[in-house]
C-alpha positions as CSV (number, residue, x, y, z in Angstrom):
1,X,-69.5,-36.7,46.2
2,X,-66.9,-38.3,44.1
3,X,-63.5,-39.3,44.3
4,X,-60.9,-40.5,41.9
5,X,-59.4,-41.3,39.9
6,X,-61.2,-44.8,39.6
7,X,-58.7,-47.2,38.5
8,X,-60.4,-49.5,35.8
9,X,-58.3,-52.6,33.5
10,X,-59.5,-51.9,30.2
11,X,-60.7,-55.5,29.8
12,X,-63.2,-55.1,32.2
13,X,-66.7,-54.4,32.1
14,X,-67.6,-52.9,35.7
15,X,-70.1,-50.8,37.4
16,X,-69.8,-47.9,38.3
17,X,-71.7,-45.9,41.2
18,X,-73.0,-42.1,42.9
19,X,-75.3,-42.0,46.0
20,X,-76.9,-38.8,46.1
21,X,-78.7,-39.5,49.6
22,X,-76.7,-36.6,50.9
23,X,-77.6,-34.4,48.5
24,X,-81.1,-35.2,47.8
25,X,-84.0,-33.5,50.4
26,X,-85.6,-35.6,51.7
27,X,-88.9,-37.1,50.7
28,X,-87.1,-35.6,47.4
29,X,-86.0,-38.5,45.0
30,X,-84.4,-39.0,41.6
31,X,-86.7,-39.4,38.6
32,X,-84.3,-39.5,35.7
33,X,-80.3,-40.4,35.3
34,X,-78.2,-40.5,32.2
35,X,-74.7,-41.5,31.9
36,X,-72.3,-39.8,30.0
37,X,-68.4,-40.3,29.6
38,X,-65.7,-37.9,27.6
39,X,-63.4,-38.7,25.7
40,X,-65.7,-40.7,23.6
41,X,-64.8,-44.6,23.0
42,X,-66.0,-46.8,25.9
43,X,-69.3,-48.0,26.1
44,X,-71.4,-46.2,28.4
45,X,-74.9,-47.7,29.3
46,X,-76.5,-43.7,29.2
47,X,-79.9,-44.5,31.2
48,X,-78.0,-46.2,33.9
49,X,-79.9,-47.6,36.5
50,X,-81.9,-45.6,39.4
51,X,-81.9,-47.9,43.2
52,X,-84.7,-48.9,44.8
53,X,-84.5,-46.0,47.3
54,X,-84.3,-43.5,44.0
55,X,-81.1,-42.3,45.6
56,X,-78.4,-44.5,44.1
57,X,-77.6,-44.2,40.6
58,X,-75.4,-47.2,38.9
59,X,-74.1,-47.4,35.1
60,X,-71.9,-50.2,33.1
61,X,-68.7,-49.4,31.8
62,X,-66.5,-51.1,29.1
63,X,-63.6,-50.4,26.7
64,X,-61.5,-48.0,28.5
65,X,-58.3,-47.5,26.9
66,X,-55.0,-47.9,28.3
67,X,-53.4,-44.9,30.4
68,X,-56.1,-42.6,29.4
69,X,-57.8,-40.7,31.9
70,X,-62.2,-40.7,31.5
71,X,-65.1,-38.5,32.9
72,X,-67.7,-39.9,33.7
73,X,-70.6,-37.9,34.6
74,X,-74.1,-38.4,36.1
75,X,-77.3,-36.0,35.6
76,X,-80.2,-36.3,37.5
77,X,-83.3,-34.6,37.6
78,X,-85.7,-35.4,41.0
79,X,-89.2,-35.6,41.5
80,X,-89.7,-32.0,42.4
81,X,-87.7,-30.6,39.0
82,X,-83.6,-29.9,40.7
83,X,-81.5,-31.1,38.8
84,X,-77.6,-32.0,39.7
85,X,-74.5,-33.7,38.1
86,X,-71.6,-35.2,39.7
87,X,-68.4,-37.1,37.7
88,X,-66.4,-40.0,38.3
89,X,-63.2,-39.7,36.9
90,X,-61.3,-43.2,35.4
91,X,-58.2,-44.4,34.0
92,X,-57.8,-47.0,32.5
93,X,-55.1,-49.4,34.7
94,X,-53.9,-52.9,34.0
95,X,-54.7,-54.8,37.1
């Protein structure tokens, strides 16, 4: 679902998003998302936030460092118990 790398200035605090609509059956939705990023440093909000539609899942990201390359990766559980992960990989850019 993802592509990369995700270019990101280290100064800025952005969101960061994965819409699992294509992989979700349908009336199927997501019940819970957390956020996790490797190597450890930036700050990650883990719980993230879960759309409207329970099909969009959107986290915060800060503090990258400069030149070094991030995963950041989603796990969801849905209403009927599946669970699935997808990452975003970053790096840390200068704009």
């Amino acid at each position: 679902m993802s592509e990369g790398p995700v270019l990101q200035d280290p100064d800025d605090t952005l969101d960061h998003s994965l819409d699992w609509s294509s992989w979700l059956l349908d009336p199927d939705l997501i019940a819970t998302s957390s956020w996790s990023i490797s190597p450890a440093g930036p700050t990650v909000d883990a719980d993230g936030l879960v759309s409207s539609q329970a099909s969009l899942t959107t986290t915060t990201v800060s503090g990258l460092q400069l030149g070094q390359v991030y995963l950041l990766t989603n796990r969801i559980v849905t209403e009927a118990g599946l669970r699935g992960a997808d990452t975003i990989v970053l790096r840390g850019f200068p704009k």
